[in-house]
N, C-alpha and C positions, 0 to 999 in steps of 0.2 A: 882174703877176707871172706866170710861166709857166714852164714844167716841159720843154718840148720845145726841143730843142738842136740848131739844123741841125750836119750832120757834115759837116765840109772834111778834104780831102787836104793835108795840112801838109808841106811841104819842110822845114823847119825848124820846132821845137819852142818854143814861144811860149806863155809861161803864160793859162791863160784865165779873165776875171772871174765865177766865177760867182754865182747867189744865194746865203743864209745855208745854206737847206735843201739846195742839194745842194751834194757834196765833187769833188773831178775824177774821183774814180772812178765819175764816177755811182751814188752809190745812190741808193735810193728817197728820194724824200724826209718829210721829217715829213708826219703824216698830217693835223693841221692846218692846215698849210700847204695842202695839197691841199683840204681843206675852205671852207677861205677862198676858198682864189682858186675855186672854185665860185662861191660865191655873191654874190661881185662880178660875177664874170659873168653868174650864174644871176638873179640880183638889183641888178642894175647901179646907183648913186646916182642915175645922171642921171631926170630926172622923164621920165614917159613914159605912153601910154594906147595902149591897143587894144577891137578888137571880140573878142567871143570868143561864140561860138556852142554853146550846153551840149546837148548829145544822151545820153539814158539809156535800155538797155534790157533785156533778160531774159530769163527766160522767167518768172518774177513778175512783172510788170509790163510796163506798156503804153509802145512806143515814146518818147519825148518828146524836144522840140528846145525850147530859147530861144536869145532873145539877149539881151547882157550885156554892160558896156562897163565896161573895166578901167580905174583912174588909179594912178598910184604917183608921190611927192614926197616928198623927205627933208627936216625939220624938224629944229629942233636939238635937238631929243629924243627924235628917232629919224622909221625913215620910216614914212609911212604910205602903207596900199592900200588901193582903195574898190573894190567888184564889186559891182555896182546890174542888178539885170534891167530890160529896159527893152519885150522883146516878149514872146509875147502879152499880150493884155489880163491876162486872170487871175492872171499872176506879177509882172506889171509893179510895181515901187516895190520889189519885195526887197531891201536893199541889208547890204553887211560892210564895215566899216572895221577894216582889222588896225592896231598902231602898236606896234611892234619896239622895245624894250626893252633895253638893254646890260646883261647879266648877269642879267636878269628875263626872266618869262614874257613875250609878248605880251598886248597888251590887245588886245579883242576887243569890239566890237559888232553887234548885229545890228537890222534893223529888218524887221516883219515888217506888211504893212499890214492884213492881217486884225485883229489885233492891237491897231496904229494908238500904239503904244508903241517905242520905243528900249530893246534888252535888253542886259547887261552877262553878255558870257557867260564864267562862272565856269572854273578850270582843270578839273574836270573833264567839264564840257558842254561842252567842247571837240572833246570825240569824238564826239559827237552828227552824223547825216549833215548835209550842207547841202542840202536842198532835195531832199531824199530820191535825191539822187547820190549815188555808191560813198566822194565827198571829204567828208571829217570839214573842219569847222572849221578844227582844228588842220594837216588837211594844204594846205589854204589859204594857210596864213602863213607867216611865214619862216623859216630854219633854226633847227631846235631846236639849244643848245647847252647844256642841260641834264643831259644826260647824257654818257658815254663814247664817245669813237671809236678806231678800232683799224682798222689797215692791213693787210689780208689779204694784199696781192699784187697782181702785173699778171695780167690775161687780155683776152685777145678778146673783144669783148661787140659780136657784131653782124659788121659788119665794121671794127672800132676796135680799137684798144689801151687797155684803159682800165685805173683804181686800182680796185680792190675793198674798200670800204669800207663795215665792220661800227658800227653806232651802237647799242649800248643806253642804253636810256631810264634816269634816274632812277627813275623807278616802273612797273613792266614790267605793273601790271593791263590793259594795253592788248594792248601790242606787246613780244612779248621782246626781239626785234630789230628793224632793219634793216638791211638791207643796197643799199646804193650803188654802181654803177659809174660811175666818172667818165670824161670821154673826157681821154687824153692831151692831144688837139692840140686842140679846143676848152676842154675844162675843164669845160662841161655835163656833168651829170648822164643818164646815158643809160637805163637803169633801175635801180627801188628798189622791193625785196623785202619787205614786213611779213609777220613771223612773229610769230601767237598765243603765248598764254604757256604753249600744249603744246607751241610747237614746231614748232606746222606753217604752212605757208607762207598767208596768209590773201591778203595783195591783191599786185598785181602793178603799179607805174606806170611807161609805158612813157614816155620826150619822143621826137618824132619830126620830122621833115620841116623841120630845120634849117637857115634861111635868113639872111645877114646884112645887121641893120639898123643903118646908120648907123656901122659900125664893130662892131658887138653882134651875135654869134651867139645868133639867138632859137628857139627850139621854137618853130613853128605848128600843132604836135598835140602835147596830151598827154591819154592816156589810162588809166584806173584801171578794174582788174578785179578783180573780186570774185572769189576760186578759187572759195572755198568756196561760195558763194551763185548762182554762175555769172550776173553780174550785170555790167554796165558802162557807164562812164559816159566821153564824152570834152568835151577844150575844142577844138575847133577856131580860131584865133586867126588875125586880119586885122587890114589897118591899124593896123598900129604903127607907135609915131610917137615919135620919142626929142626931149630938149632941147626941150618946148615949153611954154609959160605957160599951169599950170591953177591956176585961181581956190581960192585957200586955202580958201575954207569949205567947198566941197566933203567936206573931209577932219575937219570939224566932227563931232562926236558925235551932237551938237545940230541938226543938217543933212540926217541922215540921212533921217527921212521927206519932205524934198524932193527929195532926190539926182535919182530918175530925172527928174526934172520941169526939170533945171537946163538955160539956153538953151545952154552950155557943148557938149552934145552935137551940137544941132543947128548948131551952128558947127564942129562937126568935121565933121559928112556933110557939111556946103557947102563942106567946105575940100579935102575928097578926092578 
């Protein structure tokens, strides 16, 4: 589905098919509709993994860098995604299994080897940071569709055209808003605004350095800053890899304190 309409010099007047959401006089279109097709893009079905490299830092806090290997695979009950730290030693075995939900929350796992337990994280420890990056749980996983959306308008955001798209939450003790710019001509998400529930702008998530894999416009940065805390945290993301065969129990509940351990990984770096 998609929203950008190449324009021809017509000699003659020739009716043109368009999609449900737009009319020929181009208006905007529904703001669903632009939500959507986000997050097929943004979240593609096809199964796929990357490396992603996590760096956080501050003026709280000390420097830090990992590495971390992403999987995503759609099930008939929705898809799921695994983020397992696999370097340094010290972080090594961290692992999150999200699994997306049609008209429900996400379910949410975490496993934590200190620990040495599989935890069921509750809707609201969802907010809770991950691994004491600037990213909640929640901003982890997939499109919330829990709450309201509403279509601001077009602007420029960067050097794009994008949809300005307002999301309030069902339960605002978090976040009163968000706010979304979507790009026209990709459909990615280009940045999104969380606003406190006084109102003021609390984090800022940037997607950047958009490259296309396999037919899939992917972000290979995105990064999340803390305004208020002056704080940040980014993924740097490599080796994406779309339509390839990953071994279903990876994506097990029950699997998670071996995730980083699976030969699955090291048959990617020999494959690359």
């Amino acid at each position: 589905m998609r929203f950008s309409l190449p324009m021809f010099l017509l000699v003659v007047s020739i009716p043109l098919a368009l999609p449900p959401h737009l009319t020929a006089e181009a208006s905007p279109p529904e703001v669903m509709a632009i939500v959507q097709d986000m997050q097929e893009v943004f979240e593609p079905e096809r199964p796929s993994v990357r490396k992603i490299e996590v760096s956080i830092s501050g003026e709280s806090r000390l420097y830090t860098r990992w590495v971390a290997r992403k999987a995503a695979k759609t099930f008939p009950d929705g898809k799921r995604t695994l983020l397992v730290l696999l370097n340094p030693r010290d972080v090594r075995g961290n692992a999150l299994l999200i699994q997306e939900r049609k008209d429900q929350d996400d379910l949410q796992w975490v496993y934590v080897p200190a620990v040495r337990r599989v935890r069921k994280i509750l809707p609201l420890s969802a907010y809770e940071p991950f691994l004491n990056t600037d990213f909640t749980y929640a901003e982890l996983g997939f499109l919330d569709y829990s709450g309201s959306y509403r279509l601001l308008g077009e602007e420029i955001r960067g050097q794009e055209k994008a949809y300005k798209v307002e999301f309030t939450p069902k339960s605002t003790w978090r976040y009163s808003r968000v706010i979304t710019w979507i790009s026209k001509d990709t459909h990615l998400p280009l940045e999104r605004d969380y606003y406190d529930v006084a109102g003021q702008i609390w984090k800022e998530e940037i997607f950047d350095q958009v490259t296309v894999v396999n037919g899939i416009p992917t972000p290979l940065r995105i990064v999340m800053k803390d305004v208020q805390n002056e704080t940040e945290s980014v993924f740097d993301v490599s080796e994406v890899r779309y339509d390839i065969d990953i071994p279903k129990d990876l994506f097990n509940p029950g699997s998670l304190s071996r995730a980083a351990d699976s030969s699955f990984w090291e048959e990617l770096e020999s494959s690359d």
